[in-house]
Backbone atoms as SQL, in Angstrom:
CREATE TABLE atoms (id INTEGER PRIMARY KEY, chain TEXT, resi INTEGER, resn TEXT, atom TEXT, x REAL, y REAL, z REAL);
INSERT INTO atoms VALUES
  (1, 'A', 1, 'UNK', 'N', 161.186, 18.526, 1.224),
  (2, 'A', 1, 'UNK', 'CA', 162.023, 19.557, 1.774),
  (3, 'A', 1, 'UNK', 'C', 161.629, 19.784, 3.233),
  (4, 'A', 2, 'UNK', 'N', 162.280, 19.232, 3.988),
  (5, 'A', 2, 'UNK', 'CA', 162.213, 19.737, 5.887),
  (6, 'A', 2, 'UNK', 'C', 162.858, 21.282, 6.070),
  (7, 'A', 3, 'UNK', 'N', 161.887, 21.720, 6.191),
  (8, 'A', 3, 'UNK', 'CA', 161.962, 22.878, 7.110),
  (9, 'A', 3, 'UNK', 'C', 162.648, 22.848, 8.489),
  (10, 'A', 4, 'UNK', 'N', 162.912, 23.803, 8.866),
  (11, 'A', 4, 'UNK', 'CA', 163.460, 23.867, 10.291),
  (12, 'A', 4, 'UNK', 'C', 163.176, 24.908, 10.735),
  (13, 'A', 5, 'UNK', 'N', 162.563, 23.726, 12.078),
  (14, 'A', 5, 'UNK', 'CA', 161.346, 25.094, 13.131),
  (15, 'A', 5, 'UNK', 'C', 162.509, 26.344, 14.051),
  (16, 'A', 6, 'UNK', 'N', 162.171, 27.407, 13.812),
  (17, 'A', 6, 'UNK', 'CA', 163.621, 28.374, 14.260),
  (18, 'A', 6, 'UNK', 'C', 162.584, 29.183, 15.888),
  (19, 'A', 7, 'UNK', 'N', 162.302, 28.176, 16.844),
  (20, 'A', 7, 'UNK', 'CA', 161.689, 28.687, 18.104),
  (21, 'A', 7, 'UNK', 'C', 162.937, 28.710, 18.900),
  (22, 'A', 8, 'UNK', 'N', 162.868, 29.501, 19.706),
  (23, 'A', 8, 'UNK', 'CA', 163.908, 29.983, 20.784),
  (24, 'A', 8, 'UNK', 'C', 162.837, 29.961, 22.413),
  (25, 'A', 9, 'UNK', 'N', 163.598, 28.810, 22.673),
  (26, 'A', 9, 'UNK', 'CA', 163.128, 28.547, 24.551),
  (27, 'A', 9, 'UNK', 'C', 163.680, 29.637, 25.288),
  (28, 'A', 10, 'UNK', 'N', 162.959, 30.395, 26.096),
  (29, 'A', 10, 'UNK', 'CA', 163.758, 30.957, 27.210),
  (30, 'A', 10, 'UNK', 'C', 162.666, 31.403, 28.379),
  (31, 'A', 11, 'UNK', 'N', 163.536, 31.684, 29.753),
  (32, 'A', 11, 'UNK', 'CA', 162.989, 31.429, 30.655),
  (33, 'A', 11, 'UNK', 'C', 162.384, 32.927, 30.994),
  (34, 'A', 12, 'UNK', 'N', 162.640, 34.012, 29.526),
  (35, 'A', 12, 'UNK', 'CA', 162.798, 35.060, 30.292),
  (36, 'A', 12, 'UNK', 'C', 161.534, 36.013, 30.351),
  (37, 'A', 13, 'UNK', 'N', 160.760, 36.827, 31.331),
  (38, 'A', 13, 'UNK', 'CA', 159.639, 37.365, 30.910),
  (39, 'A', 13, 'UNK', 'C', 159.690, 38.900, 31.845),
  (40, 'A', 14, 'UNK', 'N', 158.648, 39.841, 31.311),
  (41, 'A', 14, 'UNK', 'CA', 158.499, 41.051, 31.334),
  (42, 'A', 14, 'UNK', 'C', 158.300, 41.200, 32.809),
  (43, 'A', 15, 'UNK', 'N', 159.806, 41.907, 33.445),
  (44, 'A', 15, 'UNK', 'CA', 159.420, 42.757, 34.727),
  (45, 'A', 15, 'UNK', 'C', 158.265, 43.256, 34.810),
  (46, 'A', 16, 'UNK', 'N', 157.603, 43.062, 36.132),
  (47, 'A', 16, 'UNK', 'CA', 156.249, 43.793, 36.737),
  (48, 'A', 16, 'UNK', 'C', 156.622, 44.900, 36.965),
  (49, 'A', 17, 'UNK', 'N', 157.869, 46.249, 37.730),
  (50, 'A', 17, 'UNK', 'CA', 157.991, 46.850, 37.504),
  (51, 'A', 17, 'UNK', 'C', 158.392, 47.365, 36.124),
  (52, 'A', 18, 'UNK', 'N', 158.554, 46.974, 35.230),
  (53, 'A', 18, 'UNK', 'CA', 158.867, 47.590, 34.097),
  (54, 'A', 18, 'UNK', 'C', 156.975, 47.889, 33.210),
  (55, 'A', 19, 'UNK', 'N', 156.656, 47.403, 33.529),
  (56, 'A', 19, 'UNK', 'CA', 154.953, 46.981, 32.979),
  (57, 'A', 19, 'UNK', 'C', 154.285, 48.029, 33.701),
  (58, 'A', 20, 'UNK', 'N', 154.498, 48.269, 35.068),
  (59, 'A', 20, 'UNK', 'CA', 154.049, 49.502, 35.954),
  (60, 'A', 20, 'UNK', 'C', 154.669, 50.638, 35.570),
  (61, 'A', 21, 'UNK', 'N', 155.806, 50.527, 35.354),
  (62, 'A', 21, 'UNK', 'CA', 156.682, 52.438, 34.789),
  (63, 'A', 21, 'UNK', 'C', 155.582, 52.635, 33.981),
  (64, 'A', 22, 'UNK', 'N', 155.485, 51.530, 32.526),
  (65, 'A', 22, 'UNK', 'CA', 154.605, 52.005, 31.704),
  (66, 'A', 22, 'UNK', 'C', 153.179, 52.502, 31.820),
  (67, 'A', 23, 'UNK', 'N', 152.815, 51.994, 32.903),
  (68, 'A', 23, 'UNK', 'CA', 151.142, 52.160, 33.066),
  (69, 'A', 23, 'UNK', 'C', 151.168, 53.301, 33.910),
  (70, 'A', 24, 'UNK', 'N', 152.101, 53.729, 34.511),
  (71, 'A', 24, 'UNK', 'CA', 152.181, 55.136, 35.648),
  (72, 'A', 24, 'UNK', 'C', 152.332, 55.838, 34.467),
  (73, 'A', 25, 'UNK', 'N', 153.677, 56.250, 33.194),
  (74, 'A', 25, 'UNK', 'CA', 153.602, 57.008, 32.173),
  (75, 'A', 25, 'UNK', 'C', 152.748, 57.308, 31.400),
  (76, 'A', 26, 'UNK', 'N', 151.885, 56.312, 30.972),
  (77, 'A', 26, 'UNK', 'CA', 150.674, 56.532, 30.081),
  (78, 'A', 26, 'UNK', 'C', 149.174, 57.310, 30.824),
  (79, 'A', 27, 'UNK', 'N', 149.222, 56.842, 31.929),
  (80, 'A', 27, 'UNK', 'CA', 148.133, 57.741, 32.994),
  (81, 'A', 27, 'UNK', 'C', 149.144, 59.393, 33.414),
  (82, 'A', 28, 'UNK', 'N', 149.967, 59.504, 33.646),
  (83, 'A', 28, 'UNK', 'CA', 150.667, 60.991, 33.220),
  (84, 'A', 28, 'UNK', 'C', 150.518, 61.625, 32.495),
  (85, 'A', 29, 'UNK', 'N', 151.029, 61.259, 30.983),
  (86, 'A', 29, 'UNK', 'CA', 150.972, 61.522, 30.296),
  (87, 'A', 29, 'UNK', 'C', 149.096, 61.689, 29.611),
  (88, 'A', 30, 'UNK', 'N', 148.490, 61.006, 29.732),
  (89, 'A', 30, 'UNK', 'CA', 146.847, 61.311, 29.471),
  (90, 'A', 30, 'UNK', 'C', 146.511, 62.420, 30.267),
  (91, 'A', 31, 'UNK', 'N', 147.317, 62.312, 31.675),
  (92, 'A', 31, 'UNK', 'CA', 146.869, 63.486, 32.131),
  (93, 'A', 31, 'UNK', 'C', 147.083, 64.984, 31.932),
  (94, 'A', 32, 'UNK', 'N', 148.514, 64.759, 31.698),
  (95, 'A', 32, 'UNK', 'CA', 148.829, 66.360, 31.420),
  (96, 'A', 32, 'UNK', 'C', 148.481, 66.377, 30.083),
  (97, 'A', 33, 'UNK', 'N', 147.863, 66.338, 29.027),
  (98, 'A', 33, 'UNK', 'CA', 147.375, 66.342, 27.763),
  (99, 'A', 33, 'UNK', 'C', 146.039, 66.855, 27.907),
  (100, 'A', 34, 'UNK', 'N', 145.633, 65.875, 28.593),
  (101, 'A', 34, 'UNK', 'CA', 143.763, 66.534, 29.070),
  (102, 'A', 34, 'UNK', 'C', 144.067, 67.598, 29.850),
  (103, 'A', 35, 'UNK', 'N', 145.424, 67.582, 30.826),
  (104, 'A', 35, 'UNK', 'CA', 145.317, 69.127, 31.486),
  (105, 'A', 35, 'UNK', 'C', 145.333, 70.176, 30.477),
  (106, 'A', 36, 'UNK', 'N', 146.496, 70.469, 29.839),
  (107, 'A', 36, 'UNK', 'CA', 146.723, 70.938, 28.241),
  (108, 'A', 36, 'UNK', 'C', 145.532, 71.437, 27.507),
  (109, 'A', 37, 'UNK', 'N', 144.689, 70.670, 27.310),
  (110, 'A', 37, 'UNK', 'CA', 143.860, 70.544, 26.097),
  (111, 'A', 37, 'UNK', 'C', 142.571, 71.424, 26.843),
  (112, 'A', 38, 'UNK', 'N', 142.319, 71.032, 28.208),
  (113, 'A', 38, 'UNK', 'CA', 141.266, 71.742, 28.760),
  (114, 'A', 38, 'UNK', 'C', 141.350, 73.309, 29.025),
  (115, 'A', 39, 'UNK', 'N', 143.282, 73.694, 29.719),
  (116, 'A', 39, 'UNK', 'CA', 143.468, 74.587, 29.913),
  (117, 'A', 39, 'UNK', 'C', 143.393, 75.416, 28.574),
  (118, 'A', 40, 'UNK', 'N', 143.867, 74.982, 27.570),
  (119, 'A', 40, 'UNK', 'CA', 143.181, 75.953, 26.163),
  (120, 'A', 40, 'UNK', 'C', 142.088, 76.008, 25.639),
  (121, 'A', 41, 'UNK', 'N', 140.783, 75.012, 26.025),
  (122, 'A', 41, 'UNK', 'CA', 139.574, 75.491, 26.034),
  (123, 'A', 41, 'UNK', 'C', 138.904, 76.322, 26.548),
  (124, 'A', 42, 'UNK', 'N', 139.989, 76.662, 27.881),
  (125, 'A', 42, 'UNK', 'CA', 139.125, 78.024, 28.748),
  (126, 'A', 42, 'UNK', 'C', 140.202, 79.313, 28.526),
  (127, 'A', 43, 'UNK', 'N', 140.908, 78.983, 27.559),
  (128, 'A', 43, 'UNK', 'CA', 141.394, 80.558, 27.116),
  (129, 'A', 43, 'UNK', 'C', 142.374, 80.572, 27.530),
  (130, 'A', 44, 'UNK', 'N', 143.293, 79.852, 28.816),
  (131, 'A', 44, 'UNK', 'CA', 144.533, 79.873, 29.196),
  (132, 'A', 44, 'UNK', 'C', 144.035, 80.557, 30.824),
  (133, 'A', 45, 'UNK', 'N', 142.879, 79.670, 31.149),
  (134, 'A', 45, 'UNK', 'CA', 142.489, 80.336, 32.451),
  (135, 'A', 45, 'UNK', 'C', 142.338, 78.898, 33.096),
  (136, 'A', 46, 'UNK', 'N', 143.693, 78.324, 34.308),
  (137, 'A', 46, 'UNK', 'CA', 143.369, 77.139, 34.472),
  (138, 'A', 46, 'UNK', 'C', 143.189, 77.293, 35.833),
  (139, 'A', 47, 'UNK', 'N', 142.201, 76.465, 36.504),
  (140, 'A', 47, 'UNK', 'CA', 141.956, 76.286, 37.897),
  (141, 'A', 47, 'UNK', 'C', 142.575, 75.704, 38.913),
  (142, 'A', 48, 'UNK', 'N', 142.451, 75.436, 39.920),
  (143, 'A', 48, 'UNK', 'CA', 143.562, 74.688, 40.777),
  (144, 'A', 48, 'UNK', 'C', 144.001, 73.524, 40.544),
  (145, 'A', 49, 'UNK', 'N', 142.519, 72.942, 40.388),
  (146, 'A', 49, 'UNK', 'CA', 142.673, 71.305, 40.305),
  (147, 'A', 49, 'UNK', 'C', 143.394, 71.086, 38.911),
  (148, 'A', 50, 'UNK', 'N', 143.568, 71.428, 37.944),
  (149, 'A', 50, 'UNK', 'CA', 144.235, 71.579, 37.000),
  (150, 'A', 50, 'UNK', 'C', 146.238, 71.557, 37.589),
  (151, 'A', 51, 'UNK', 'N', 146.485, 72.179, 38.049),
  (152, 'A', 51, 'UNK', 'CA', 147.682, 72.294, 38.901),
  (153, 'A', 51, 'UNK', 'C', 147.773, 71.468, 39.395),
  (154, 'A', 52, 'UNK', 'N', 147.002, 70.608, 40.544),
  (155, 'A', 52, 'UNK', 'CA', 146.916, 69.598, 41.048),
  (156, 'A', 52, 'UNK', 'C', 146.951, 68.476, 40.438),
  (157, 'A', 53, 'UNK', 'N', 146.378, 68.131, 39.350),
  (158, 'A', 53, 'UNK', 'CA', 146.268, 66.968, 38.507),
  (159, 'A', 53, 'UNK', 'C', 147.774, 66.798, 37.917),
  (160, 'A', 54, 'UNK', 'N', 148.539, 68.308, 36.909),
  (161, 'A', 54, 'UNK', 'CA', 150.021, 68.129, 37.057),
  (162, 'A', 54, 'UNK', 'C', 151.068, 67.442, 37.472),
  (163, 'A', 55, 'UNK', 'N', 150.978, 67.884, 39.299),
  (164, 'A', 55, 'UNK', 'CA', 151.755, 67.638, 40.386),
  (165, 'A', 55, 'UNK', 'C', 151.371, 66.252, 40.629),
  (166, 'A', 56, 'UNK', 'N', 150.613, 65.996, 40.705),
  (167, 'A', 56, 'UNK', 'CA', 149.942, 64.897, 40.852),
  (168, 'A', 56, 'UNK', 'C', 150.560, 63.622, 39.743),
  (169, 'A', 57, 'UNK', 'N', 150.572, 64.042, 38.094),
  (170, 'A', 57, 'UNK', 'CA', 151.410, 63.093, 37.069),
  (171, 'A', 57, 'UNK', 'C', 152.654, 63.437, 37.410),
  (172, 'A', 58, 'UNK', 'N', 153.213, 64.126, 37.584),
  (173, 'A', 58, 'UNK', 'CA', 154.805, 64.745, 37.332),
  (174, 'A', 58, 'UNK', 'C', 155.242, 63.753, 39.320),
  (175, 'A', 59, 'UNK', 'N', 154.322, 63.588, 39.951),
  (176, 'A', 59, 'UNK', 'CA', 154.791, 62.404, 41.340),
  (177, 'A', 59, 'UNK', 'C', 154.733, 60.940, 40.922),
  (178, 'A', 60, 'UNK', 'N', 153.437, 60.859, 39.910),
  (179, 'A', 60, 'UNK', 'CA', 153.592, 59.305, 39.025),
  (180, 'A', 60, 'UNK', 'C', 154.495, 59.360, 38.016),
  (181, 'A', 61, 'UNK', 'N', 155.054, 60.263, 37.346),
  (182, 'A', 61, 'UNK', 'CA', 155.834, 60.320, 36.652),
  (183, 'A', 61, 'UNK', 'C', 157.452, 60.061, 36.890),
  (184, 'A', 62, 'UNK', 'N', 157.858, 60.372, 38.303),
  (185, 'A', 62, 'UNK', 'CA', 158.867, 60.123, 38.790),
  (186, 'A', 62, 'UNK', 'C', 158.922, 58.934, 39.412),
  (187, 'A', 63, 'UNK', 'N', 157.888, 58.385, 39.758),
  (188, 'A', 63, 'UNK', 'CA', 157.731, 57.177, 40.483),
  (189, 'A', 63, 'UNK', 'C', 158.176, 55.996, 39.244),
  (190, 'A', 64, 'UNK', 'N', 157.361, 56.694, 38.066),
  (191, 'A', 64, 'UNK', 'CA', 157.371, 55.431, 36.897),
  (192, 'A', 64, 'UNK', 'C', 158.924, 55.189, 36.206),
  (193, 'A', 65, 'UNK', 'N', 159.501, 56.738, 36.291),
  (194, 'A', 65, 'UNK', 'CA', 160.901, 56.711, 36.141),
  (195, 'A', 65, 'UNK', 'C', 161.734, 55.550, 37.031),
  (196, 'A', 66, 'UNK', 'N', 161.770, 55.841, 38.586),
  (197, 'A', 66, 'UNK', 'CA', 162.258, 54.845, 39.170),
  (198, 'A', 66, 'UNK', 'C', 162.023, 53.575, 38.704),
  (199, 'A', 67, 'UNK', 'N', 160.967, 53.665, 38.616),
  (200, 'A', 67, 'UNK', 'CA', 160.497, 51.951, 38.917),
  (201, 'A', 67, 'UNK', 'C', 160.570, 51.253, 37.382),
  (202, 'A', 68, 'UNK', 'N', 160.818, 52.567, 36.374),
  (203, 'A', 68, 'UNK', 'CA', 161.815, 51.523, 34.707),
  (204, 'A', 68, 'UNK', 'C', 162.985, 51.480, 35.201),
  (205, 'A', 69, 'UNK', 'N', 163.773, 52.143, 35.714),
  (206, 'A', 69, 'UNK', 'CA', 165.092, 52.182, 36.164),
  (207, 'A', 69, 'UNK', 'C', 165.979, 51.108, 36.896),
  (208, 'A', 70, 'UNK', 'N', 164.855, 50.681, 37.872),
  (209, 'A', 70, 'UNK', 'CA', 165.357, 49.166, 38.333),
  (210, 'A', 70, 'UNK', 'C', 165.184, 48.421, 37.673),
  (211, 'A', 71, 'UNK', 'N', 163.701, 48.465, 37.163),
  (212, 'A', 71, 'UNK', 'CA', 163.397, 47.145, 36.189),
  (213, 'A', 71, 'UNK', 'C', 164.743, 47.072, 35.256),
  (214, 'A', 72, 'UNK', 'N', 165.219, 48.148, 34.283),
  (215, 'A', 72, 'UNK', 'CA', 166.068, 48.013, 33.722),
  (216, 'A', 72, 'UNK', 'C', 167.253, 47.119, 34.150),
  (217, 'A', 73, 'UNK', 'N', 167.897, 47.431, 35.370),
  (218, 'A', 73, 'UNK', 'CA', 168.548, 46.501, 36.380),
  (219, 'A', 73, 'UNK', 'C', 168.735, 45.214, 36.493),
  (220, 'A', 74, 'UNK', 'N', 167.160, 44.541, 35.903),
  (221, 'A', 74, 'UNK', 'CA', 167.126, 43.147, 36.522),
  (222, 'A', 74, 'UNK', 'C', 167.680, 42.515, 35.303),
  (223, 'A', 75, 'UNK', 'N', 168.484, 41.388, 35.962),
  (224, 'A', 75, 'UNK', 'CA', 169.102, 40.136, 35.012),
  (225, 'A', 75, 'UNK', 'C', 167.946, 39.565, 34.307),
  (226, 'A', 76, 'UNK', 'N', 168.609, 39.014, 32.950),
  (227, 'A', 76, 'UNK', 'CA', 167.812, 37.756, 31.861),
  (228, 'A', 76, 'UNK', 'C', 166.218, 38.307, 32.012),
  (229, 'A', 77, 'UNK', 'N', 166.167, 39.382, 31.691),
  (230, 'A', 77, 'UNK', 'CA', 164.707, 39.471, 31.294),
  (231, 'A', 77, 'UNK', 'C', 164.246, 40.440, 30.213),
  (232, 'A', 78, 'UNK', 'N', 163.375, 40.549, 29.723),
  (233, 'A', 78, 'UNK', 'CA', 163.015, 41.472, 28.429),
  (234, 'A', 78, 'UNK', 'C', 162.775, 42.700, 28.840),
  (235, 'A', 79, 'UNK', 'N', 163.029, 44.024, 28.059),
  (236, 'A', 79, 'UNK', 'CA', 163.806, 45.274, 28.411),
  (237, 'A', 79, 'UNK', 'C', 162.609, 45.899, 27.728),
  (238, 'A', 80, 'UNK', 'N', 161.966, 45.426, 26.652),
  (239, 'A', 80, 'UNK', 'CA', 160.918, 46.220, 25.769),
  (240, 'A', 80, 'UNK', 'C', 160.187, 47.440, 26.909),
  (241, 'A', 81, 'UNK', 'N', 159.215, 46.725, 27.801),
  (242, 'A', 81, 'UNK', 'CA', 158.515, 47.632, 29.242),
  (243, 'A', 81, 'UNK', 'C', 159.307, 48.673, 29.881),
  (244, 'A', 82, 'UNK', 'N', 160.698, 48.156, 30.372),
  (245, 'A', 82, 'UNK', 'CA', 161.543, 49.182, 30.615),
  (246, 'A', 82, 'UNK', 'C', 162.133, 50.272, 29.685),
  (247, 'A', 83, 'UNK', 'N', 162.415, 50.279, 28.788),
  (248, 'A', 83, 'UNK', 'CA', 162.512, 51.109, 28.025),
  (249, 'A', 83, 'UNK', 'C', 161.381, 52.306, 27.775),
  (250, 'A', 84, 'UNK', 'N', 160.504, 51.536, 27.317),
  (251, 'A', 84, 'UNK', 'CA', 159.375, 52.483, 26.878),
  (252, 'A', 84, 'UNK', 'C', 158.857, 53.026, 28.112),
  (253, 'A', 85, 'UNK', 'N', 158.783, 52.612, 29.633),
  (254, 'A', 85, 'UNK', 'CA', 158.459, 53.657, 30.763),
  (255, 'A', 85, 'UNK', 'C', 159.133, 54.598, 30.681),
  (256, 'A', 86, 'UNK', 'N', 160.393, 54.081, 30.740),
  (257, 'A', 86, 'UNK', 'CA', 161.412, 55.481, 31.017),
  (258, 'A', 86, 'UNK', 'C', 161.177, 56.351, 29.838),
  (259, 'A', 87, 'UNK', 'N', 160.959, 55.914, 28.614),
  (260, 'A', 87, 'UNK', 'CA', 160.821, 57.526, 28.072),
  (261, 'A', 87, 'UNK', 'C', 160.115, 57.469, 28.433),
  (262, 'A', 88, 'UNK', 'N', 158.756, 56.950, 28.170),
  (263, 'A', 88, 'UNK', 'CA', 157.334, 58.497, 28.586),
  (264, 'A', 88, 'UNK', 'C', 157.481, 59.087, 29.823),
  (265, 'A', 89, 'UNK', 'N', 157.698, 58.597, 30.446),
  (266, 'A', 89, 'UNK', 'CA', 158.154, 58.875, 31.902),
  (267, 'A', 89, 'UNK', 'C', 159.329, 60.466, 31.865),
  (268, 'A', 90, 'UNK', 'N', 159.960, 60.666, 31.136),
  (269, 'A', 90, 'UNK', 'CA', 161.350, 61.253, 30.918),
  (270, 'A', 90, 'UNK', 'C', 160.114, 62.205, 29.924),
  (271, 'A', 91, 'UNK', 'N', 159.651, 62.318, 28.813),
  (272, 'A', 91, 'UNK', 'CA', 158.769, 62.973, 28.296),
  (273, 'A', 91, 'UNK', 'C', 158.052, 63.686, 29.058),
  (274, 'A', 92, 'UNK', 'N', 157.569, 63.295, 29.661),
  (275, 'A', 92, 'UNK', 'CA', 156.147, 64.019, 30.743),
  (276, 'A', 92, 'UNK', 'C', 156.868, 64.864, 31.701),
  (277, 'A', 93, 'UNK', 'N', 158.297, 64.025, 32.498),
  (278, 'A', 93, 'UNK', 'CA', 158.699, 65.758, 33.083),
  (279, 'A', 93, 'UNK', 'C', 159.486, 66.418, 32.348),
  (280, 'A', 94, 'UNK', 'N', 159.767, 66.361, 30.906),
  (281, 'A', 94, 'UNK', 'CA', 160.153, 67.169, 30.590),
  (282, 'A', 94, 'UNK', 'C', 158.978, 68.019, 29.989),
  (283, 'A', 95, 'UNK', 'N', 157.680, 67.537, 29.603),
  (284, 'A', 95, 'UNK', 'CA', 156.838, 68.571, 29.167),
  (285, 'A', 95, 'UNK', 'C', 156.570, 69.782, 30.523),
  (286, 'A', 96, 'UNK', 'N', 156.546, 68.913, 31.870),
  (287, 'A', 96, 'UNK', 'CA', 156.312, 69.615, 32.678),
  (288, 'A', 96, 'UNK', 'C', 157.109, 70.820, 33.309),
  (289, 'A', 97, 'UNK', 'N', 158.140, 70.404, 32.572),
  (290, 'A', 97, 'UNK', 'CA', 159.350, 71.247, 33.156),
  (291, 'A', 97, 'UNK', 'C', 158.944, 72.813, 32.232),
  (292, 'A', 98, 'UNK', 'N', 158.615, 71.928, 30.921),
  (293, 'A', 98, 'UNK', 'CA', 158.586, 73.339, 29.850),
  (294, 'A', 98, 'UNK', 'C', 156.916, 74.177, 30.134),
  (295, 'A', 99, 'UNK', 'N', 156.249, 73.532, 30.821),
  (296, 'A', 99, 'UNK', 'CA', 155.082, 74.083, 31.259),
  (297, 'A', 99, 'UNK', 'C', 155.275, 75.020, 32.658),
  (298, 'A', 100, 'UNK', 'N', 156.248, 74.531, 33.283),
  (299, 'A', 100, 'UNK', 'CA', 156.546, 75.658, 34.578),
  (300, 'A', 100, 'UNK', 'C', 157.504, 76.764, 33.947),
  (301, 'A', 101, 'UNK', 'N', 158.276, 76.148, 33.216),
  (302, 'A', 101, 'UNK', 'CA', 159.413, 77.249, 32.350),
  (303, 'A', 101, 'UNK', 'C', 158.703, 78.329, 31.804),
  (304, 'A', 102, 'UNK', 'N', 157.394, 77.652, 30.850),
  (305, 'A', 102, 'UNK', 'CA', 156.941, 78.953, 30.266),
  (306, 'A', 102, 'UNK', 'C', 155.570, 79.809, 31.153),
  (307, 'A', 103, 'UNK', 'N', 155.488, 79.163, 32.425),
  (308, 'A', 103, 'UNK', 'CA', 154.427, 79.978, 33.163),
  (309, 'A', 103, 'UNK', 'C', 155.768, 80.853, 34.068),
  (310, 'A', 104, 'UNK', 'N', 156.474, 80.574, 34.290),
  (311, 'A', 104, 'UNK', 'CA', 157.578, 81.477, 34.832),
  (312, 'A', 104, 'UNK', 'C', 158.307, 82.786, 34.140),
  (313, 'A', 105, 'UNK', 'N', 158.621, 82.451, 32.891),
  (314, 'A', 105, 'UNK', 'CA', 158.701, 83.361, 32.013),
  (315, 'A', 105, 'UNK', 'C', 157.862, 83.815, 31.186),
  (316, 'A', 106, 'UNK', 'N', 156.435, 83.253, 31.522),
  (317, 'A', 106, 'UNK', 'CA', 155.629, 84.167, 30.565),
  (318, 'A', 106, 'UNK', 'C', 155.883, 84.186, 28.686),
  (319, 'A', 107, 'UNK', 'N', 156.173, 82.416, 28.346),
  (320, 'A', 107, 'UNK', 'CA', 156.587, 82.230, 27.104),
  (321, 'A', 107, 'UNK', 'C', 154.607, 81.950, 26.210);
């Protein structure tokens, strides 16, 4: 009984920006988590650099957005990287959004 080998040739491989969205999202996202996690170890008393570290993911965070966004763009190539930047990427400012929302309203 011959089997038949079922390999698929193609030329196509993972955008470098799409590989970077992801690695900007996942360093965001670690960050505002450890921001998170620290700011409720001190009672909900957070320091500057804490703020800073934020602003700081939520600028890689938009950056990583862009840069799945084109990747998404590019012809004949695999989408897996792009995809998954843009959400975490899309996750993180939206956590951030709900972290200024509820320091604004006092939720």
């Amino acid at each position: 009984m011959i089997r038949k080998a079922n390999y698929i040739f193609t030329n196509k491989d993972h955008p470098q920006k799409a590989i970077m969205s992801t690695i900007l999202g996942v360093i965001s996202l670690t960050s505002i988590l450890l921001t998170l996690y620290f700011t409720l170890k001190s009672h909900g008393q957070a320091p500057l650099r804490y703020g800073f570290s934020a602003l700081t993911a939520m600028l890689f965070s938009i950056a990583g957005l862009v840069l799945g966004i084109l990747s998404r763009m590019e012809p004949d190539k695999f989408y897996f990287f792009s995809y998954l930047g843009i959400t975490i990427n899309v996750l993180v400012l939206i956590g951030i959004g709900f972290i200024l929302f509820a320091g604004v309203y006092g939720i």
